[in-house]
C-alpha positions in Angstrom: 22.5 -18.9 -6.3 20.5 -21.5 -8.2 16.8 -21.7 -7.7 14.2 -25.0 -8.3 11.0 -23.8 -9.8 7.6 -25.1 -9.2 4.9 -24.4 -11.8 1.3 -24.7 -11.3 -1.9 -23.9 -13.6 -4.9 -23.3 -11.8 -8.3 -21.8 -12.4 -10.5 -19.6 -9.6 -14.3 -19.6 -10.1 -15.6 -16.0 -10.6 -18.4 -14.9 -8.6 -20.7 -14.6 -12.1 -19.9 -14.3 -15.7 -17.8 -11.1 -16.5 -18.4 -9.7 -19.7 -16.5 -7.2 -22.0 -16.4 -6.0 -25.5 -14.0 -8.9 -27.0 -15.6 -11.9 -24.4 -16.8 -13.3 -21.2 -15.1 -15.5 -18.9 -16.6 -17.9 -15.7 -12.9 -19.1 -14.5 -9.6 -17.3 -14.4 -6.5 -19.5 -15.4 -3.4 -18.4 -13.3 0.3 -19.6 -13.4 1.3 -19.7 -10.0 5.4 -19.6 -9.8 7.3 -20.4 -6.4 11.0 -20.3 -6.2 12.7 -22.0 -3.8 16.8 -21.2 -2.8 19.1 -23.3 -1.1 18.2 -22.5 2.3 14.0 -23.3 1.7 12.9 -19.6 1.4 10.4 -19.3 -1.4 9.4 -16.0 -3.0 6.0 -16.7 -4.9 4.0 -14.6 -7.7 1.4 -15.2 -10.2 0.4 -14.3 -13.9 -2.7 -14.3 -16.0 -0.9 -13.6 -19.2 -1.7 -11.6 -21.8 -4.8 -13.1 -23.5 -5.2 -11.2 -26.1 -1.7 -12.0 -27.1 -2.7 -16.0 -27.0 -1.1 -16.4 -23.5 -2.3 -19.3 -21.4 -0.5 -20.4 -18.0 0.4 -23.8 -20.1 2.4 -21.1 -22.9 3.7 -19.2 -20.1 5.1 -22.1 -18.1 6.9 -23.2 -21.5 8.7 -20.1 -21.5 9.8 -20.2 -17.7 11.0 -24.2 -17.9 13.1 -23.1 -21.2 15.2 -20.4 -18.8 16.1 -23.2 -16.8 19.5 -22.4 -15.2 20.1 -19.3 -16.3 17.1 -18.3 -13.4 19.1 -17.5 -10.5 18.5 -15.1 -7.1 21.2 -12.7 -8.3 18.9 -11.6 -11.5 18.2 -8.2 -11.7 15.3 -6.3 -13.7 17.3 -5.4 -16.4 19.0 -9.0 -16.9 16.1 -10.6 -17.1 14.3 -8.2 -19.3 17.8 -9.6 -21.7 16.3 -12.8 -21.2 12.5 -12.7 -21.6 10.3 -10.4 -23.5 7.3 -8.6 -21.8 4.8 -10.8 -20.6 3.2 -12.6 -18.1 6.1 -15.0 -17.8 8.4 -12.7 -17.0 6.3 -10.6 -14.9 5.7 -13.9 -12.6 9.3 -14.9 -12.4 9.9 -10.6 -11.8 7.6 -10.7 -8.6 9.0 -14.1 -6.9 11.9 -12.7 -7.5 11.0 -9.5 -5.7 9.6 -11.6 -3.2 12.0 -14.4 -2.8 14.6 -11.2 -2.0 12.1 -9.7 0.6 11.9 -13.3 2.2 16.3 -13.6 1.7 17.2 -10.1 3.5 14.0 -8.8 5.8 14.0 -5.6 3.7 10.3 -5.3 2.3 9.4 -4.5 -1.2 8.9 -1.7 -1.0 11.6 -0.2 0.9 13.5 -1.7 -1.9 11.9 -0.1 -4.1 12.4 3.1 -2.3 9.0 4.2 -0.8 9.3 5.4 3.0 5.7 3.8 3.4 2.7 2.6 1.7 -0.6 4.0 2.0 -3.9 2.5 1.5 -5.2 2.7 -2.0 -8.6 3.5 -3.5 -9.6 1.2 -6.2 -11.8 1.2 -8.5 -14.6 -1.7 -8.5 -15.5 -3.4 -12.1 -18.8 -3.6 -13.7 -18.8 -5.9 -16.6 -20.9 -5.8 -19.3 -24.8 -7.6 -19.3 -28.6 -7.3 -19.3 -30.2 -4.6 -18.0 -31.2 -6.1 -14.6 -27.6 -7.3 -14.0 -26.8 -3.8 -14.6 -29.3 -2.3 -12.1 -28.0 -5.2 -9.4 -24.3 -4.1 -10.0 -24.5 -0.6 -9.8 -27.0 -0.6 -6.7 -24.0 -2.6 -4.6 -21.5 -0.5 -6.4 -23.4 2.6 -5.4 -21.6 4.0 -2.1 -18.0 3.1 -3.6 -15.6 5.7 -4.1 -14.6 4.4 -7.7 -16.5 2.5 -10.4 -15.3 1.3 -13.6 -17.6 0.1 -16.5 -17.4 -2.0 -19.6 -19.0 -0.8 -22.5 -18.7 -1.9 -26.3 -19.4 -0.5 -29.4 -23.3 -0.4 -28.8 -23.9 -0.6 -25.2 -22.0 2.6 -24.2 -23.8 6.0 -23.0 -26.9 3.9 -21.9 -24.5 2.3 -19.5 -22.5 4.8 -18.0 -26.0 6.9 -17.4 -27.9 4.3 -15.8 -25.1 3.7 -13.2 -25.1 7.3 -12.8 -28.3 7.8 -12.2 -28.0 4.8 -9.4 -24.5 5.6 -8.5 -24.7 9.7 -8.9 -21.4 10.7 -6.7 -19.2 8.0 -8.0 -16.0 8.5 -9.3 -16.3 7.0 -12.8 -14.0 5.2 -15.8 -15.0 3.3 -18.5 -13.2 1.3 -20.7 -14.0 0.2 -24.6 -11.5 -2.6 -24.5 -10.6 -1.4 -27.9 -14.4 -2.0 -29.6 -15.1 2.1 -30.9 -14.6 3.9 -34.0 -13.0 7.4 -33.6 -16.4 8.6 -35.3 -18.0 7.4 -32.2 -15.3 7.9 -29.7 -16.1 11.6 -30.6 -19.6 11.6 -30.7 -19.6 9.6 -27.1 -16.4 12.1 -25.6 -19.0 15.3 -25.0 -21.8 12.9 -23.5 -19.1 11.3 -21.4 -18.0 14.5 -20.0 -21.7 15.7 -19.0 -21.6 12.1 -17.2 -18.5 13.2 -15.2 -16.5 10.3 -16.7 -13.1 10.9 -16.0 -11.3 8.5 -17.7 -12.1 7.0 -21.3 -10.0 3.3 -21.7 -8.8 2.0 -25.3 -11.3 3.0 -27.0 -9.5 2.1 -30.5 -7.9 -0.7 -31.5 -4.2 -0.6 -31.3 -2.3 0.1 -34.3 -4.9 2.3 -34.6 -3.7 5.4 -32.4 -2.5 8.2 -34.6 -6.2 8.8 -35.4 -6.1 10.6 -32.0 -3.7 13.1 -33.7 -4.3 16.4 -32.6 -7.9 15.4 -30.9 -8.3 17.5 -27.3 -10.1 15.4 -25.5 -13.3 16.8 -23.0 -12.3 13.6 -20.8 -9.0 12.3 -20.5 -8.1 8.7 -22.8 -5.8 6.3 -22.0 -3.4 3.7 -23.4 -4.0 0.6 -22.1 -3.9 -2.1 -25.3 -1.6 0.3 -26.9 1.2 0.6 -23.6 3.1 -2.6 -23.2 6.6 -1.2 -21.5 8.7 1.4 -21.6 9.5 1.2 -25.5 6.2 1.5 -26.5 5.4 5.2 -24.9 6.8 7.8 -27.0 4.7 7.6 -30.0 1.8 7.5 -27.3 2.8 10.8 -25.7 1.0 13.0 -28.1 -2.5 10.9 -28.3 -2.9 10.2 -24.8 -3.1 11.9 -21.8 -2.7 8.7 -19.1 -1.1 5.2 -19.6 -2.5 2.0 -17.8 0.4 0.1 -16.2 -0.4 -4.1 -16.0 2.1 -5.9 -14.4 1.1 -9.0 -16.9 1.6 -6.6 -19.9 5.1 -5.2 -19.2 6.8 -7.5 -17.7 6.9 -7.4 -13.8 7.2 -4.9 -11.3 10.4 -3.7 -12.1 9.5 -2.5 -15.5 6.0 -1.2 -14.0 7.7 0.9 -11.8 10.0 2.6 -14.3 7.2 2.9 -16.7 5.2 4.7 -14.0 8.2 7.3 -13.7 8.7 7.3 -17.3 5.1 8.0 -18.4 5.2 10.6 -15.3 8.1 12.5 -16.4 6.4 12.9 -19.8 3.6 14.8 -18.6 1.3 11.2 -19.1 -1.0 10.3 -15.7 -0.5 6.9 -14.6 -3.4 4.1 -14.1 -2.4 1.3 -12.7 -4.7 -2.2 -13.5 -4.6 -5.7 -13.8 -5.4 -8.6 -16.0 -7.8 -10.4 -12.9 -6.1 -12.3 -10.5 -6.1 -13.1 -6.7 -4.2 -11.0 -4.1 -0.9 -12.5 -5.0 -1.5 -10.6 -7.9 -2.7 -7.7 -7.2 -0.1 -6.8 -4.3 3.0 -6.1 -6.5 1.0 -4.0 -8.6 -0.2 -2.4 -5.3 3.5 -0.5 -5.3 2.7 0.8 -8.7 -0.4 2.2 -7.7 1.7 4.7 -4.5 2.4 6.4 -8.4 -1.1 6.7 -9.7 -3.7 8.9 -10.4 -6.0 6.1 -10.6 -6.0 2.3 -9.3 -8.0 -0.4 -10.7 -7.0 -3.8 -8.4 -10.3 -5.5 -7.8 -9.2 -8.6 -9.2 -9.7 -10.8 -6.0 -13.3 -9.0 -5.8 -14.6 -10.5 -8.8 -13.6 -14.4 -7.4 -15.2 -16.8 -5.2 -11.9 -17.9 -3.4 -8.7 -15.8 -2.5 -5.5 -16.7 -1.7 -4.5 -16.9 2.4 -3.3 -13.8 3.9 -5.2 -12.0 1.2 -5.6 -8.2 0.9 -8.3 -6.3 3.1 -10.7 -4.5 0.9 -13.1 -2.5 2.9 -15.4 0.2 0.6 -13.4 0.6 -2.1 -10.3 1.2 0.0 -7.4 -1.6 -0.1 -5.0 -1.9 2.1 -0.8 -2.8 2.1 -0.4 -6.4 1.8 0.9 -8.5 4.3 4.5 -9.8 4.0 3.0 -13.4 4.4 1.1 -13.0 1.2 4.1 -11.3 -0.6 7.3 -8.4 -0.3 
């Protein structure tokens, strides 16, 4: 069954800058995809692309108009993995697709996908990187959430993580390093970290860089997040990680998400799943990923001035199983 696509670029305002290691960003730029059958059903899904990778929605939309009419309903997870690499371009097409077959037969998502149910999630809420003050403001209207996550670099690190404990002191708590440490001072931080109650270190080298975490038994668990694209890239990561971070941008779509997550699972690796920002549309594919994680990091819409219609309820630090009339 042929398909038309409609392709639009659009950029959401974010509440304030949002700083990590590698930049800082004031607008999000989104592909939004809708495809549309025969009979006027449209499945819809969004991607922010890979930035570090040099995606943009105007690269991503290039790759989707060159599929042209090989993009049809009847395109599984695997055939189109045959026809586009990992990215956001394929993860967007992926999730309409998902959608669009929700929308076709009345069957949700996630019965699809083969989960009885879906429960509400906890999910971590960002803090990016900044003064001081911003700091202080950020972790006092973090303070009674469940989960925090924080952005550090290669000099604002331990500082960060104890002043947000000492405002925020029964908070679950991740950080992430977006790649900016040294292993001399991912070891030096990994005991301070642990007296923190971190439970979760992201990235903290640069990929390409991971067999310096040969042999290293970490106090506090580290994860691949940079490093773990799909499924092909996890088995030299088995024995330097203890937890992957699944981003539905990175790998591909939800169907590859959700066989990573079983994947990593199967070879003794916790599961994190995240997202590259994004309004609800984004975030609510992902959401089936997270019924397989230890931890969930979806607080894209949280960090915008505008969400999409029928967006997800986030009430503190809970979210809740989207609506079929936002997506699945």
């Amino acid at each position: 069954m042929s398909l038309r696509i409609t392709l639009t670029q659009e950029q959401w305002a974010l509440r304030e800058p949002f700083e990590i290691a590698r930049e800082t960003i004031t607008h999000l730029p989104l592909l939004l995809v809708t495809l549309t059958d025969a009979d006027g059903r449209q499945g819809r899904a969004e991607a922010a692309g890979v930035d570090y990778d040099g995606e943009t929605p105007a690269s991503m939309a290039e790759v989707i108009t060159r599929l042209g009419p090989r993009l049809s309903a009847e395109l599984d997870g695997d055939a189109l993995s045959a026809l586009l690499p990992a990215g956001g371009a394929r993860n967007a097409i992926d999730c309409a697709l998902w959608d669009l077959r929700a929308k076709q037969s009345g069957v949700s998502a996630w019965s699809t996908a083969g989960m009885p149910t879906l429960r509400p999630l906890t999910t971590a809420l960002t803090i990016g990187l900044g003064s001081t003050d911003d700091l202080h403001r950020r972790a006092r209207d973090a303070s009674q959430l469940p989960l925090i996550k924080l952005k550090l670099d290669a000099t604002r690190h331990i500082d960060v993580v104890r002043l947000v404990r000492d405002v925020a002191p029964s908070a679950h708590l991740i950080v992430d390093a977006n790649e900016a440490w040294t292993m001399p001072l991912l070891e030096r931080l990994l005991p301070q970290l642990a007296d923190e109650r971190v439970e979760l270190v992201e990235q903290p080298l640069p990929r390409g860089e991971d067999a310096a975490l040969d042999g290293l038994s970490p106090p506090v668990p580290i994860a691949a997040d940079e490093s773990c694209t799909d499924r092909a890239s996890l088995e030299p990561l088995r024995s330097r990680y203890q937890a992957v971070n699944i981003k539905l941008d990175k790998c591909g779509g939800l169907s590859e998400a959700l066989a990573l997550a079983h994947a990593a699972r199967a070879l003794g690796l916790d599961v994190m799943v995240g997202n590259m920002c994004g309004t609800s549309l984004g975030m609510a594919p992902a959401f089936l990923v997270g019924q397989l994680a230890r931890w969930v990091d979806l607080d894209g819409p949280l960090l915008q001035h505008e969400d999409r219609a029928h967006a997800l309820i986030y009430s503190s630090g809970i979210v809740h199983p989207p609506s079929p009339s936002l997506w699945g």
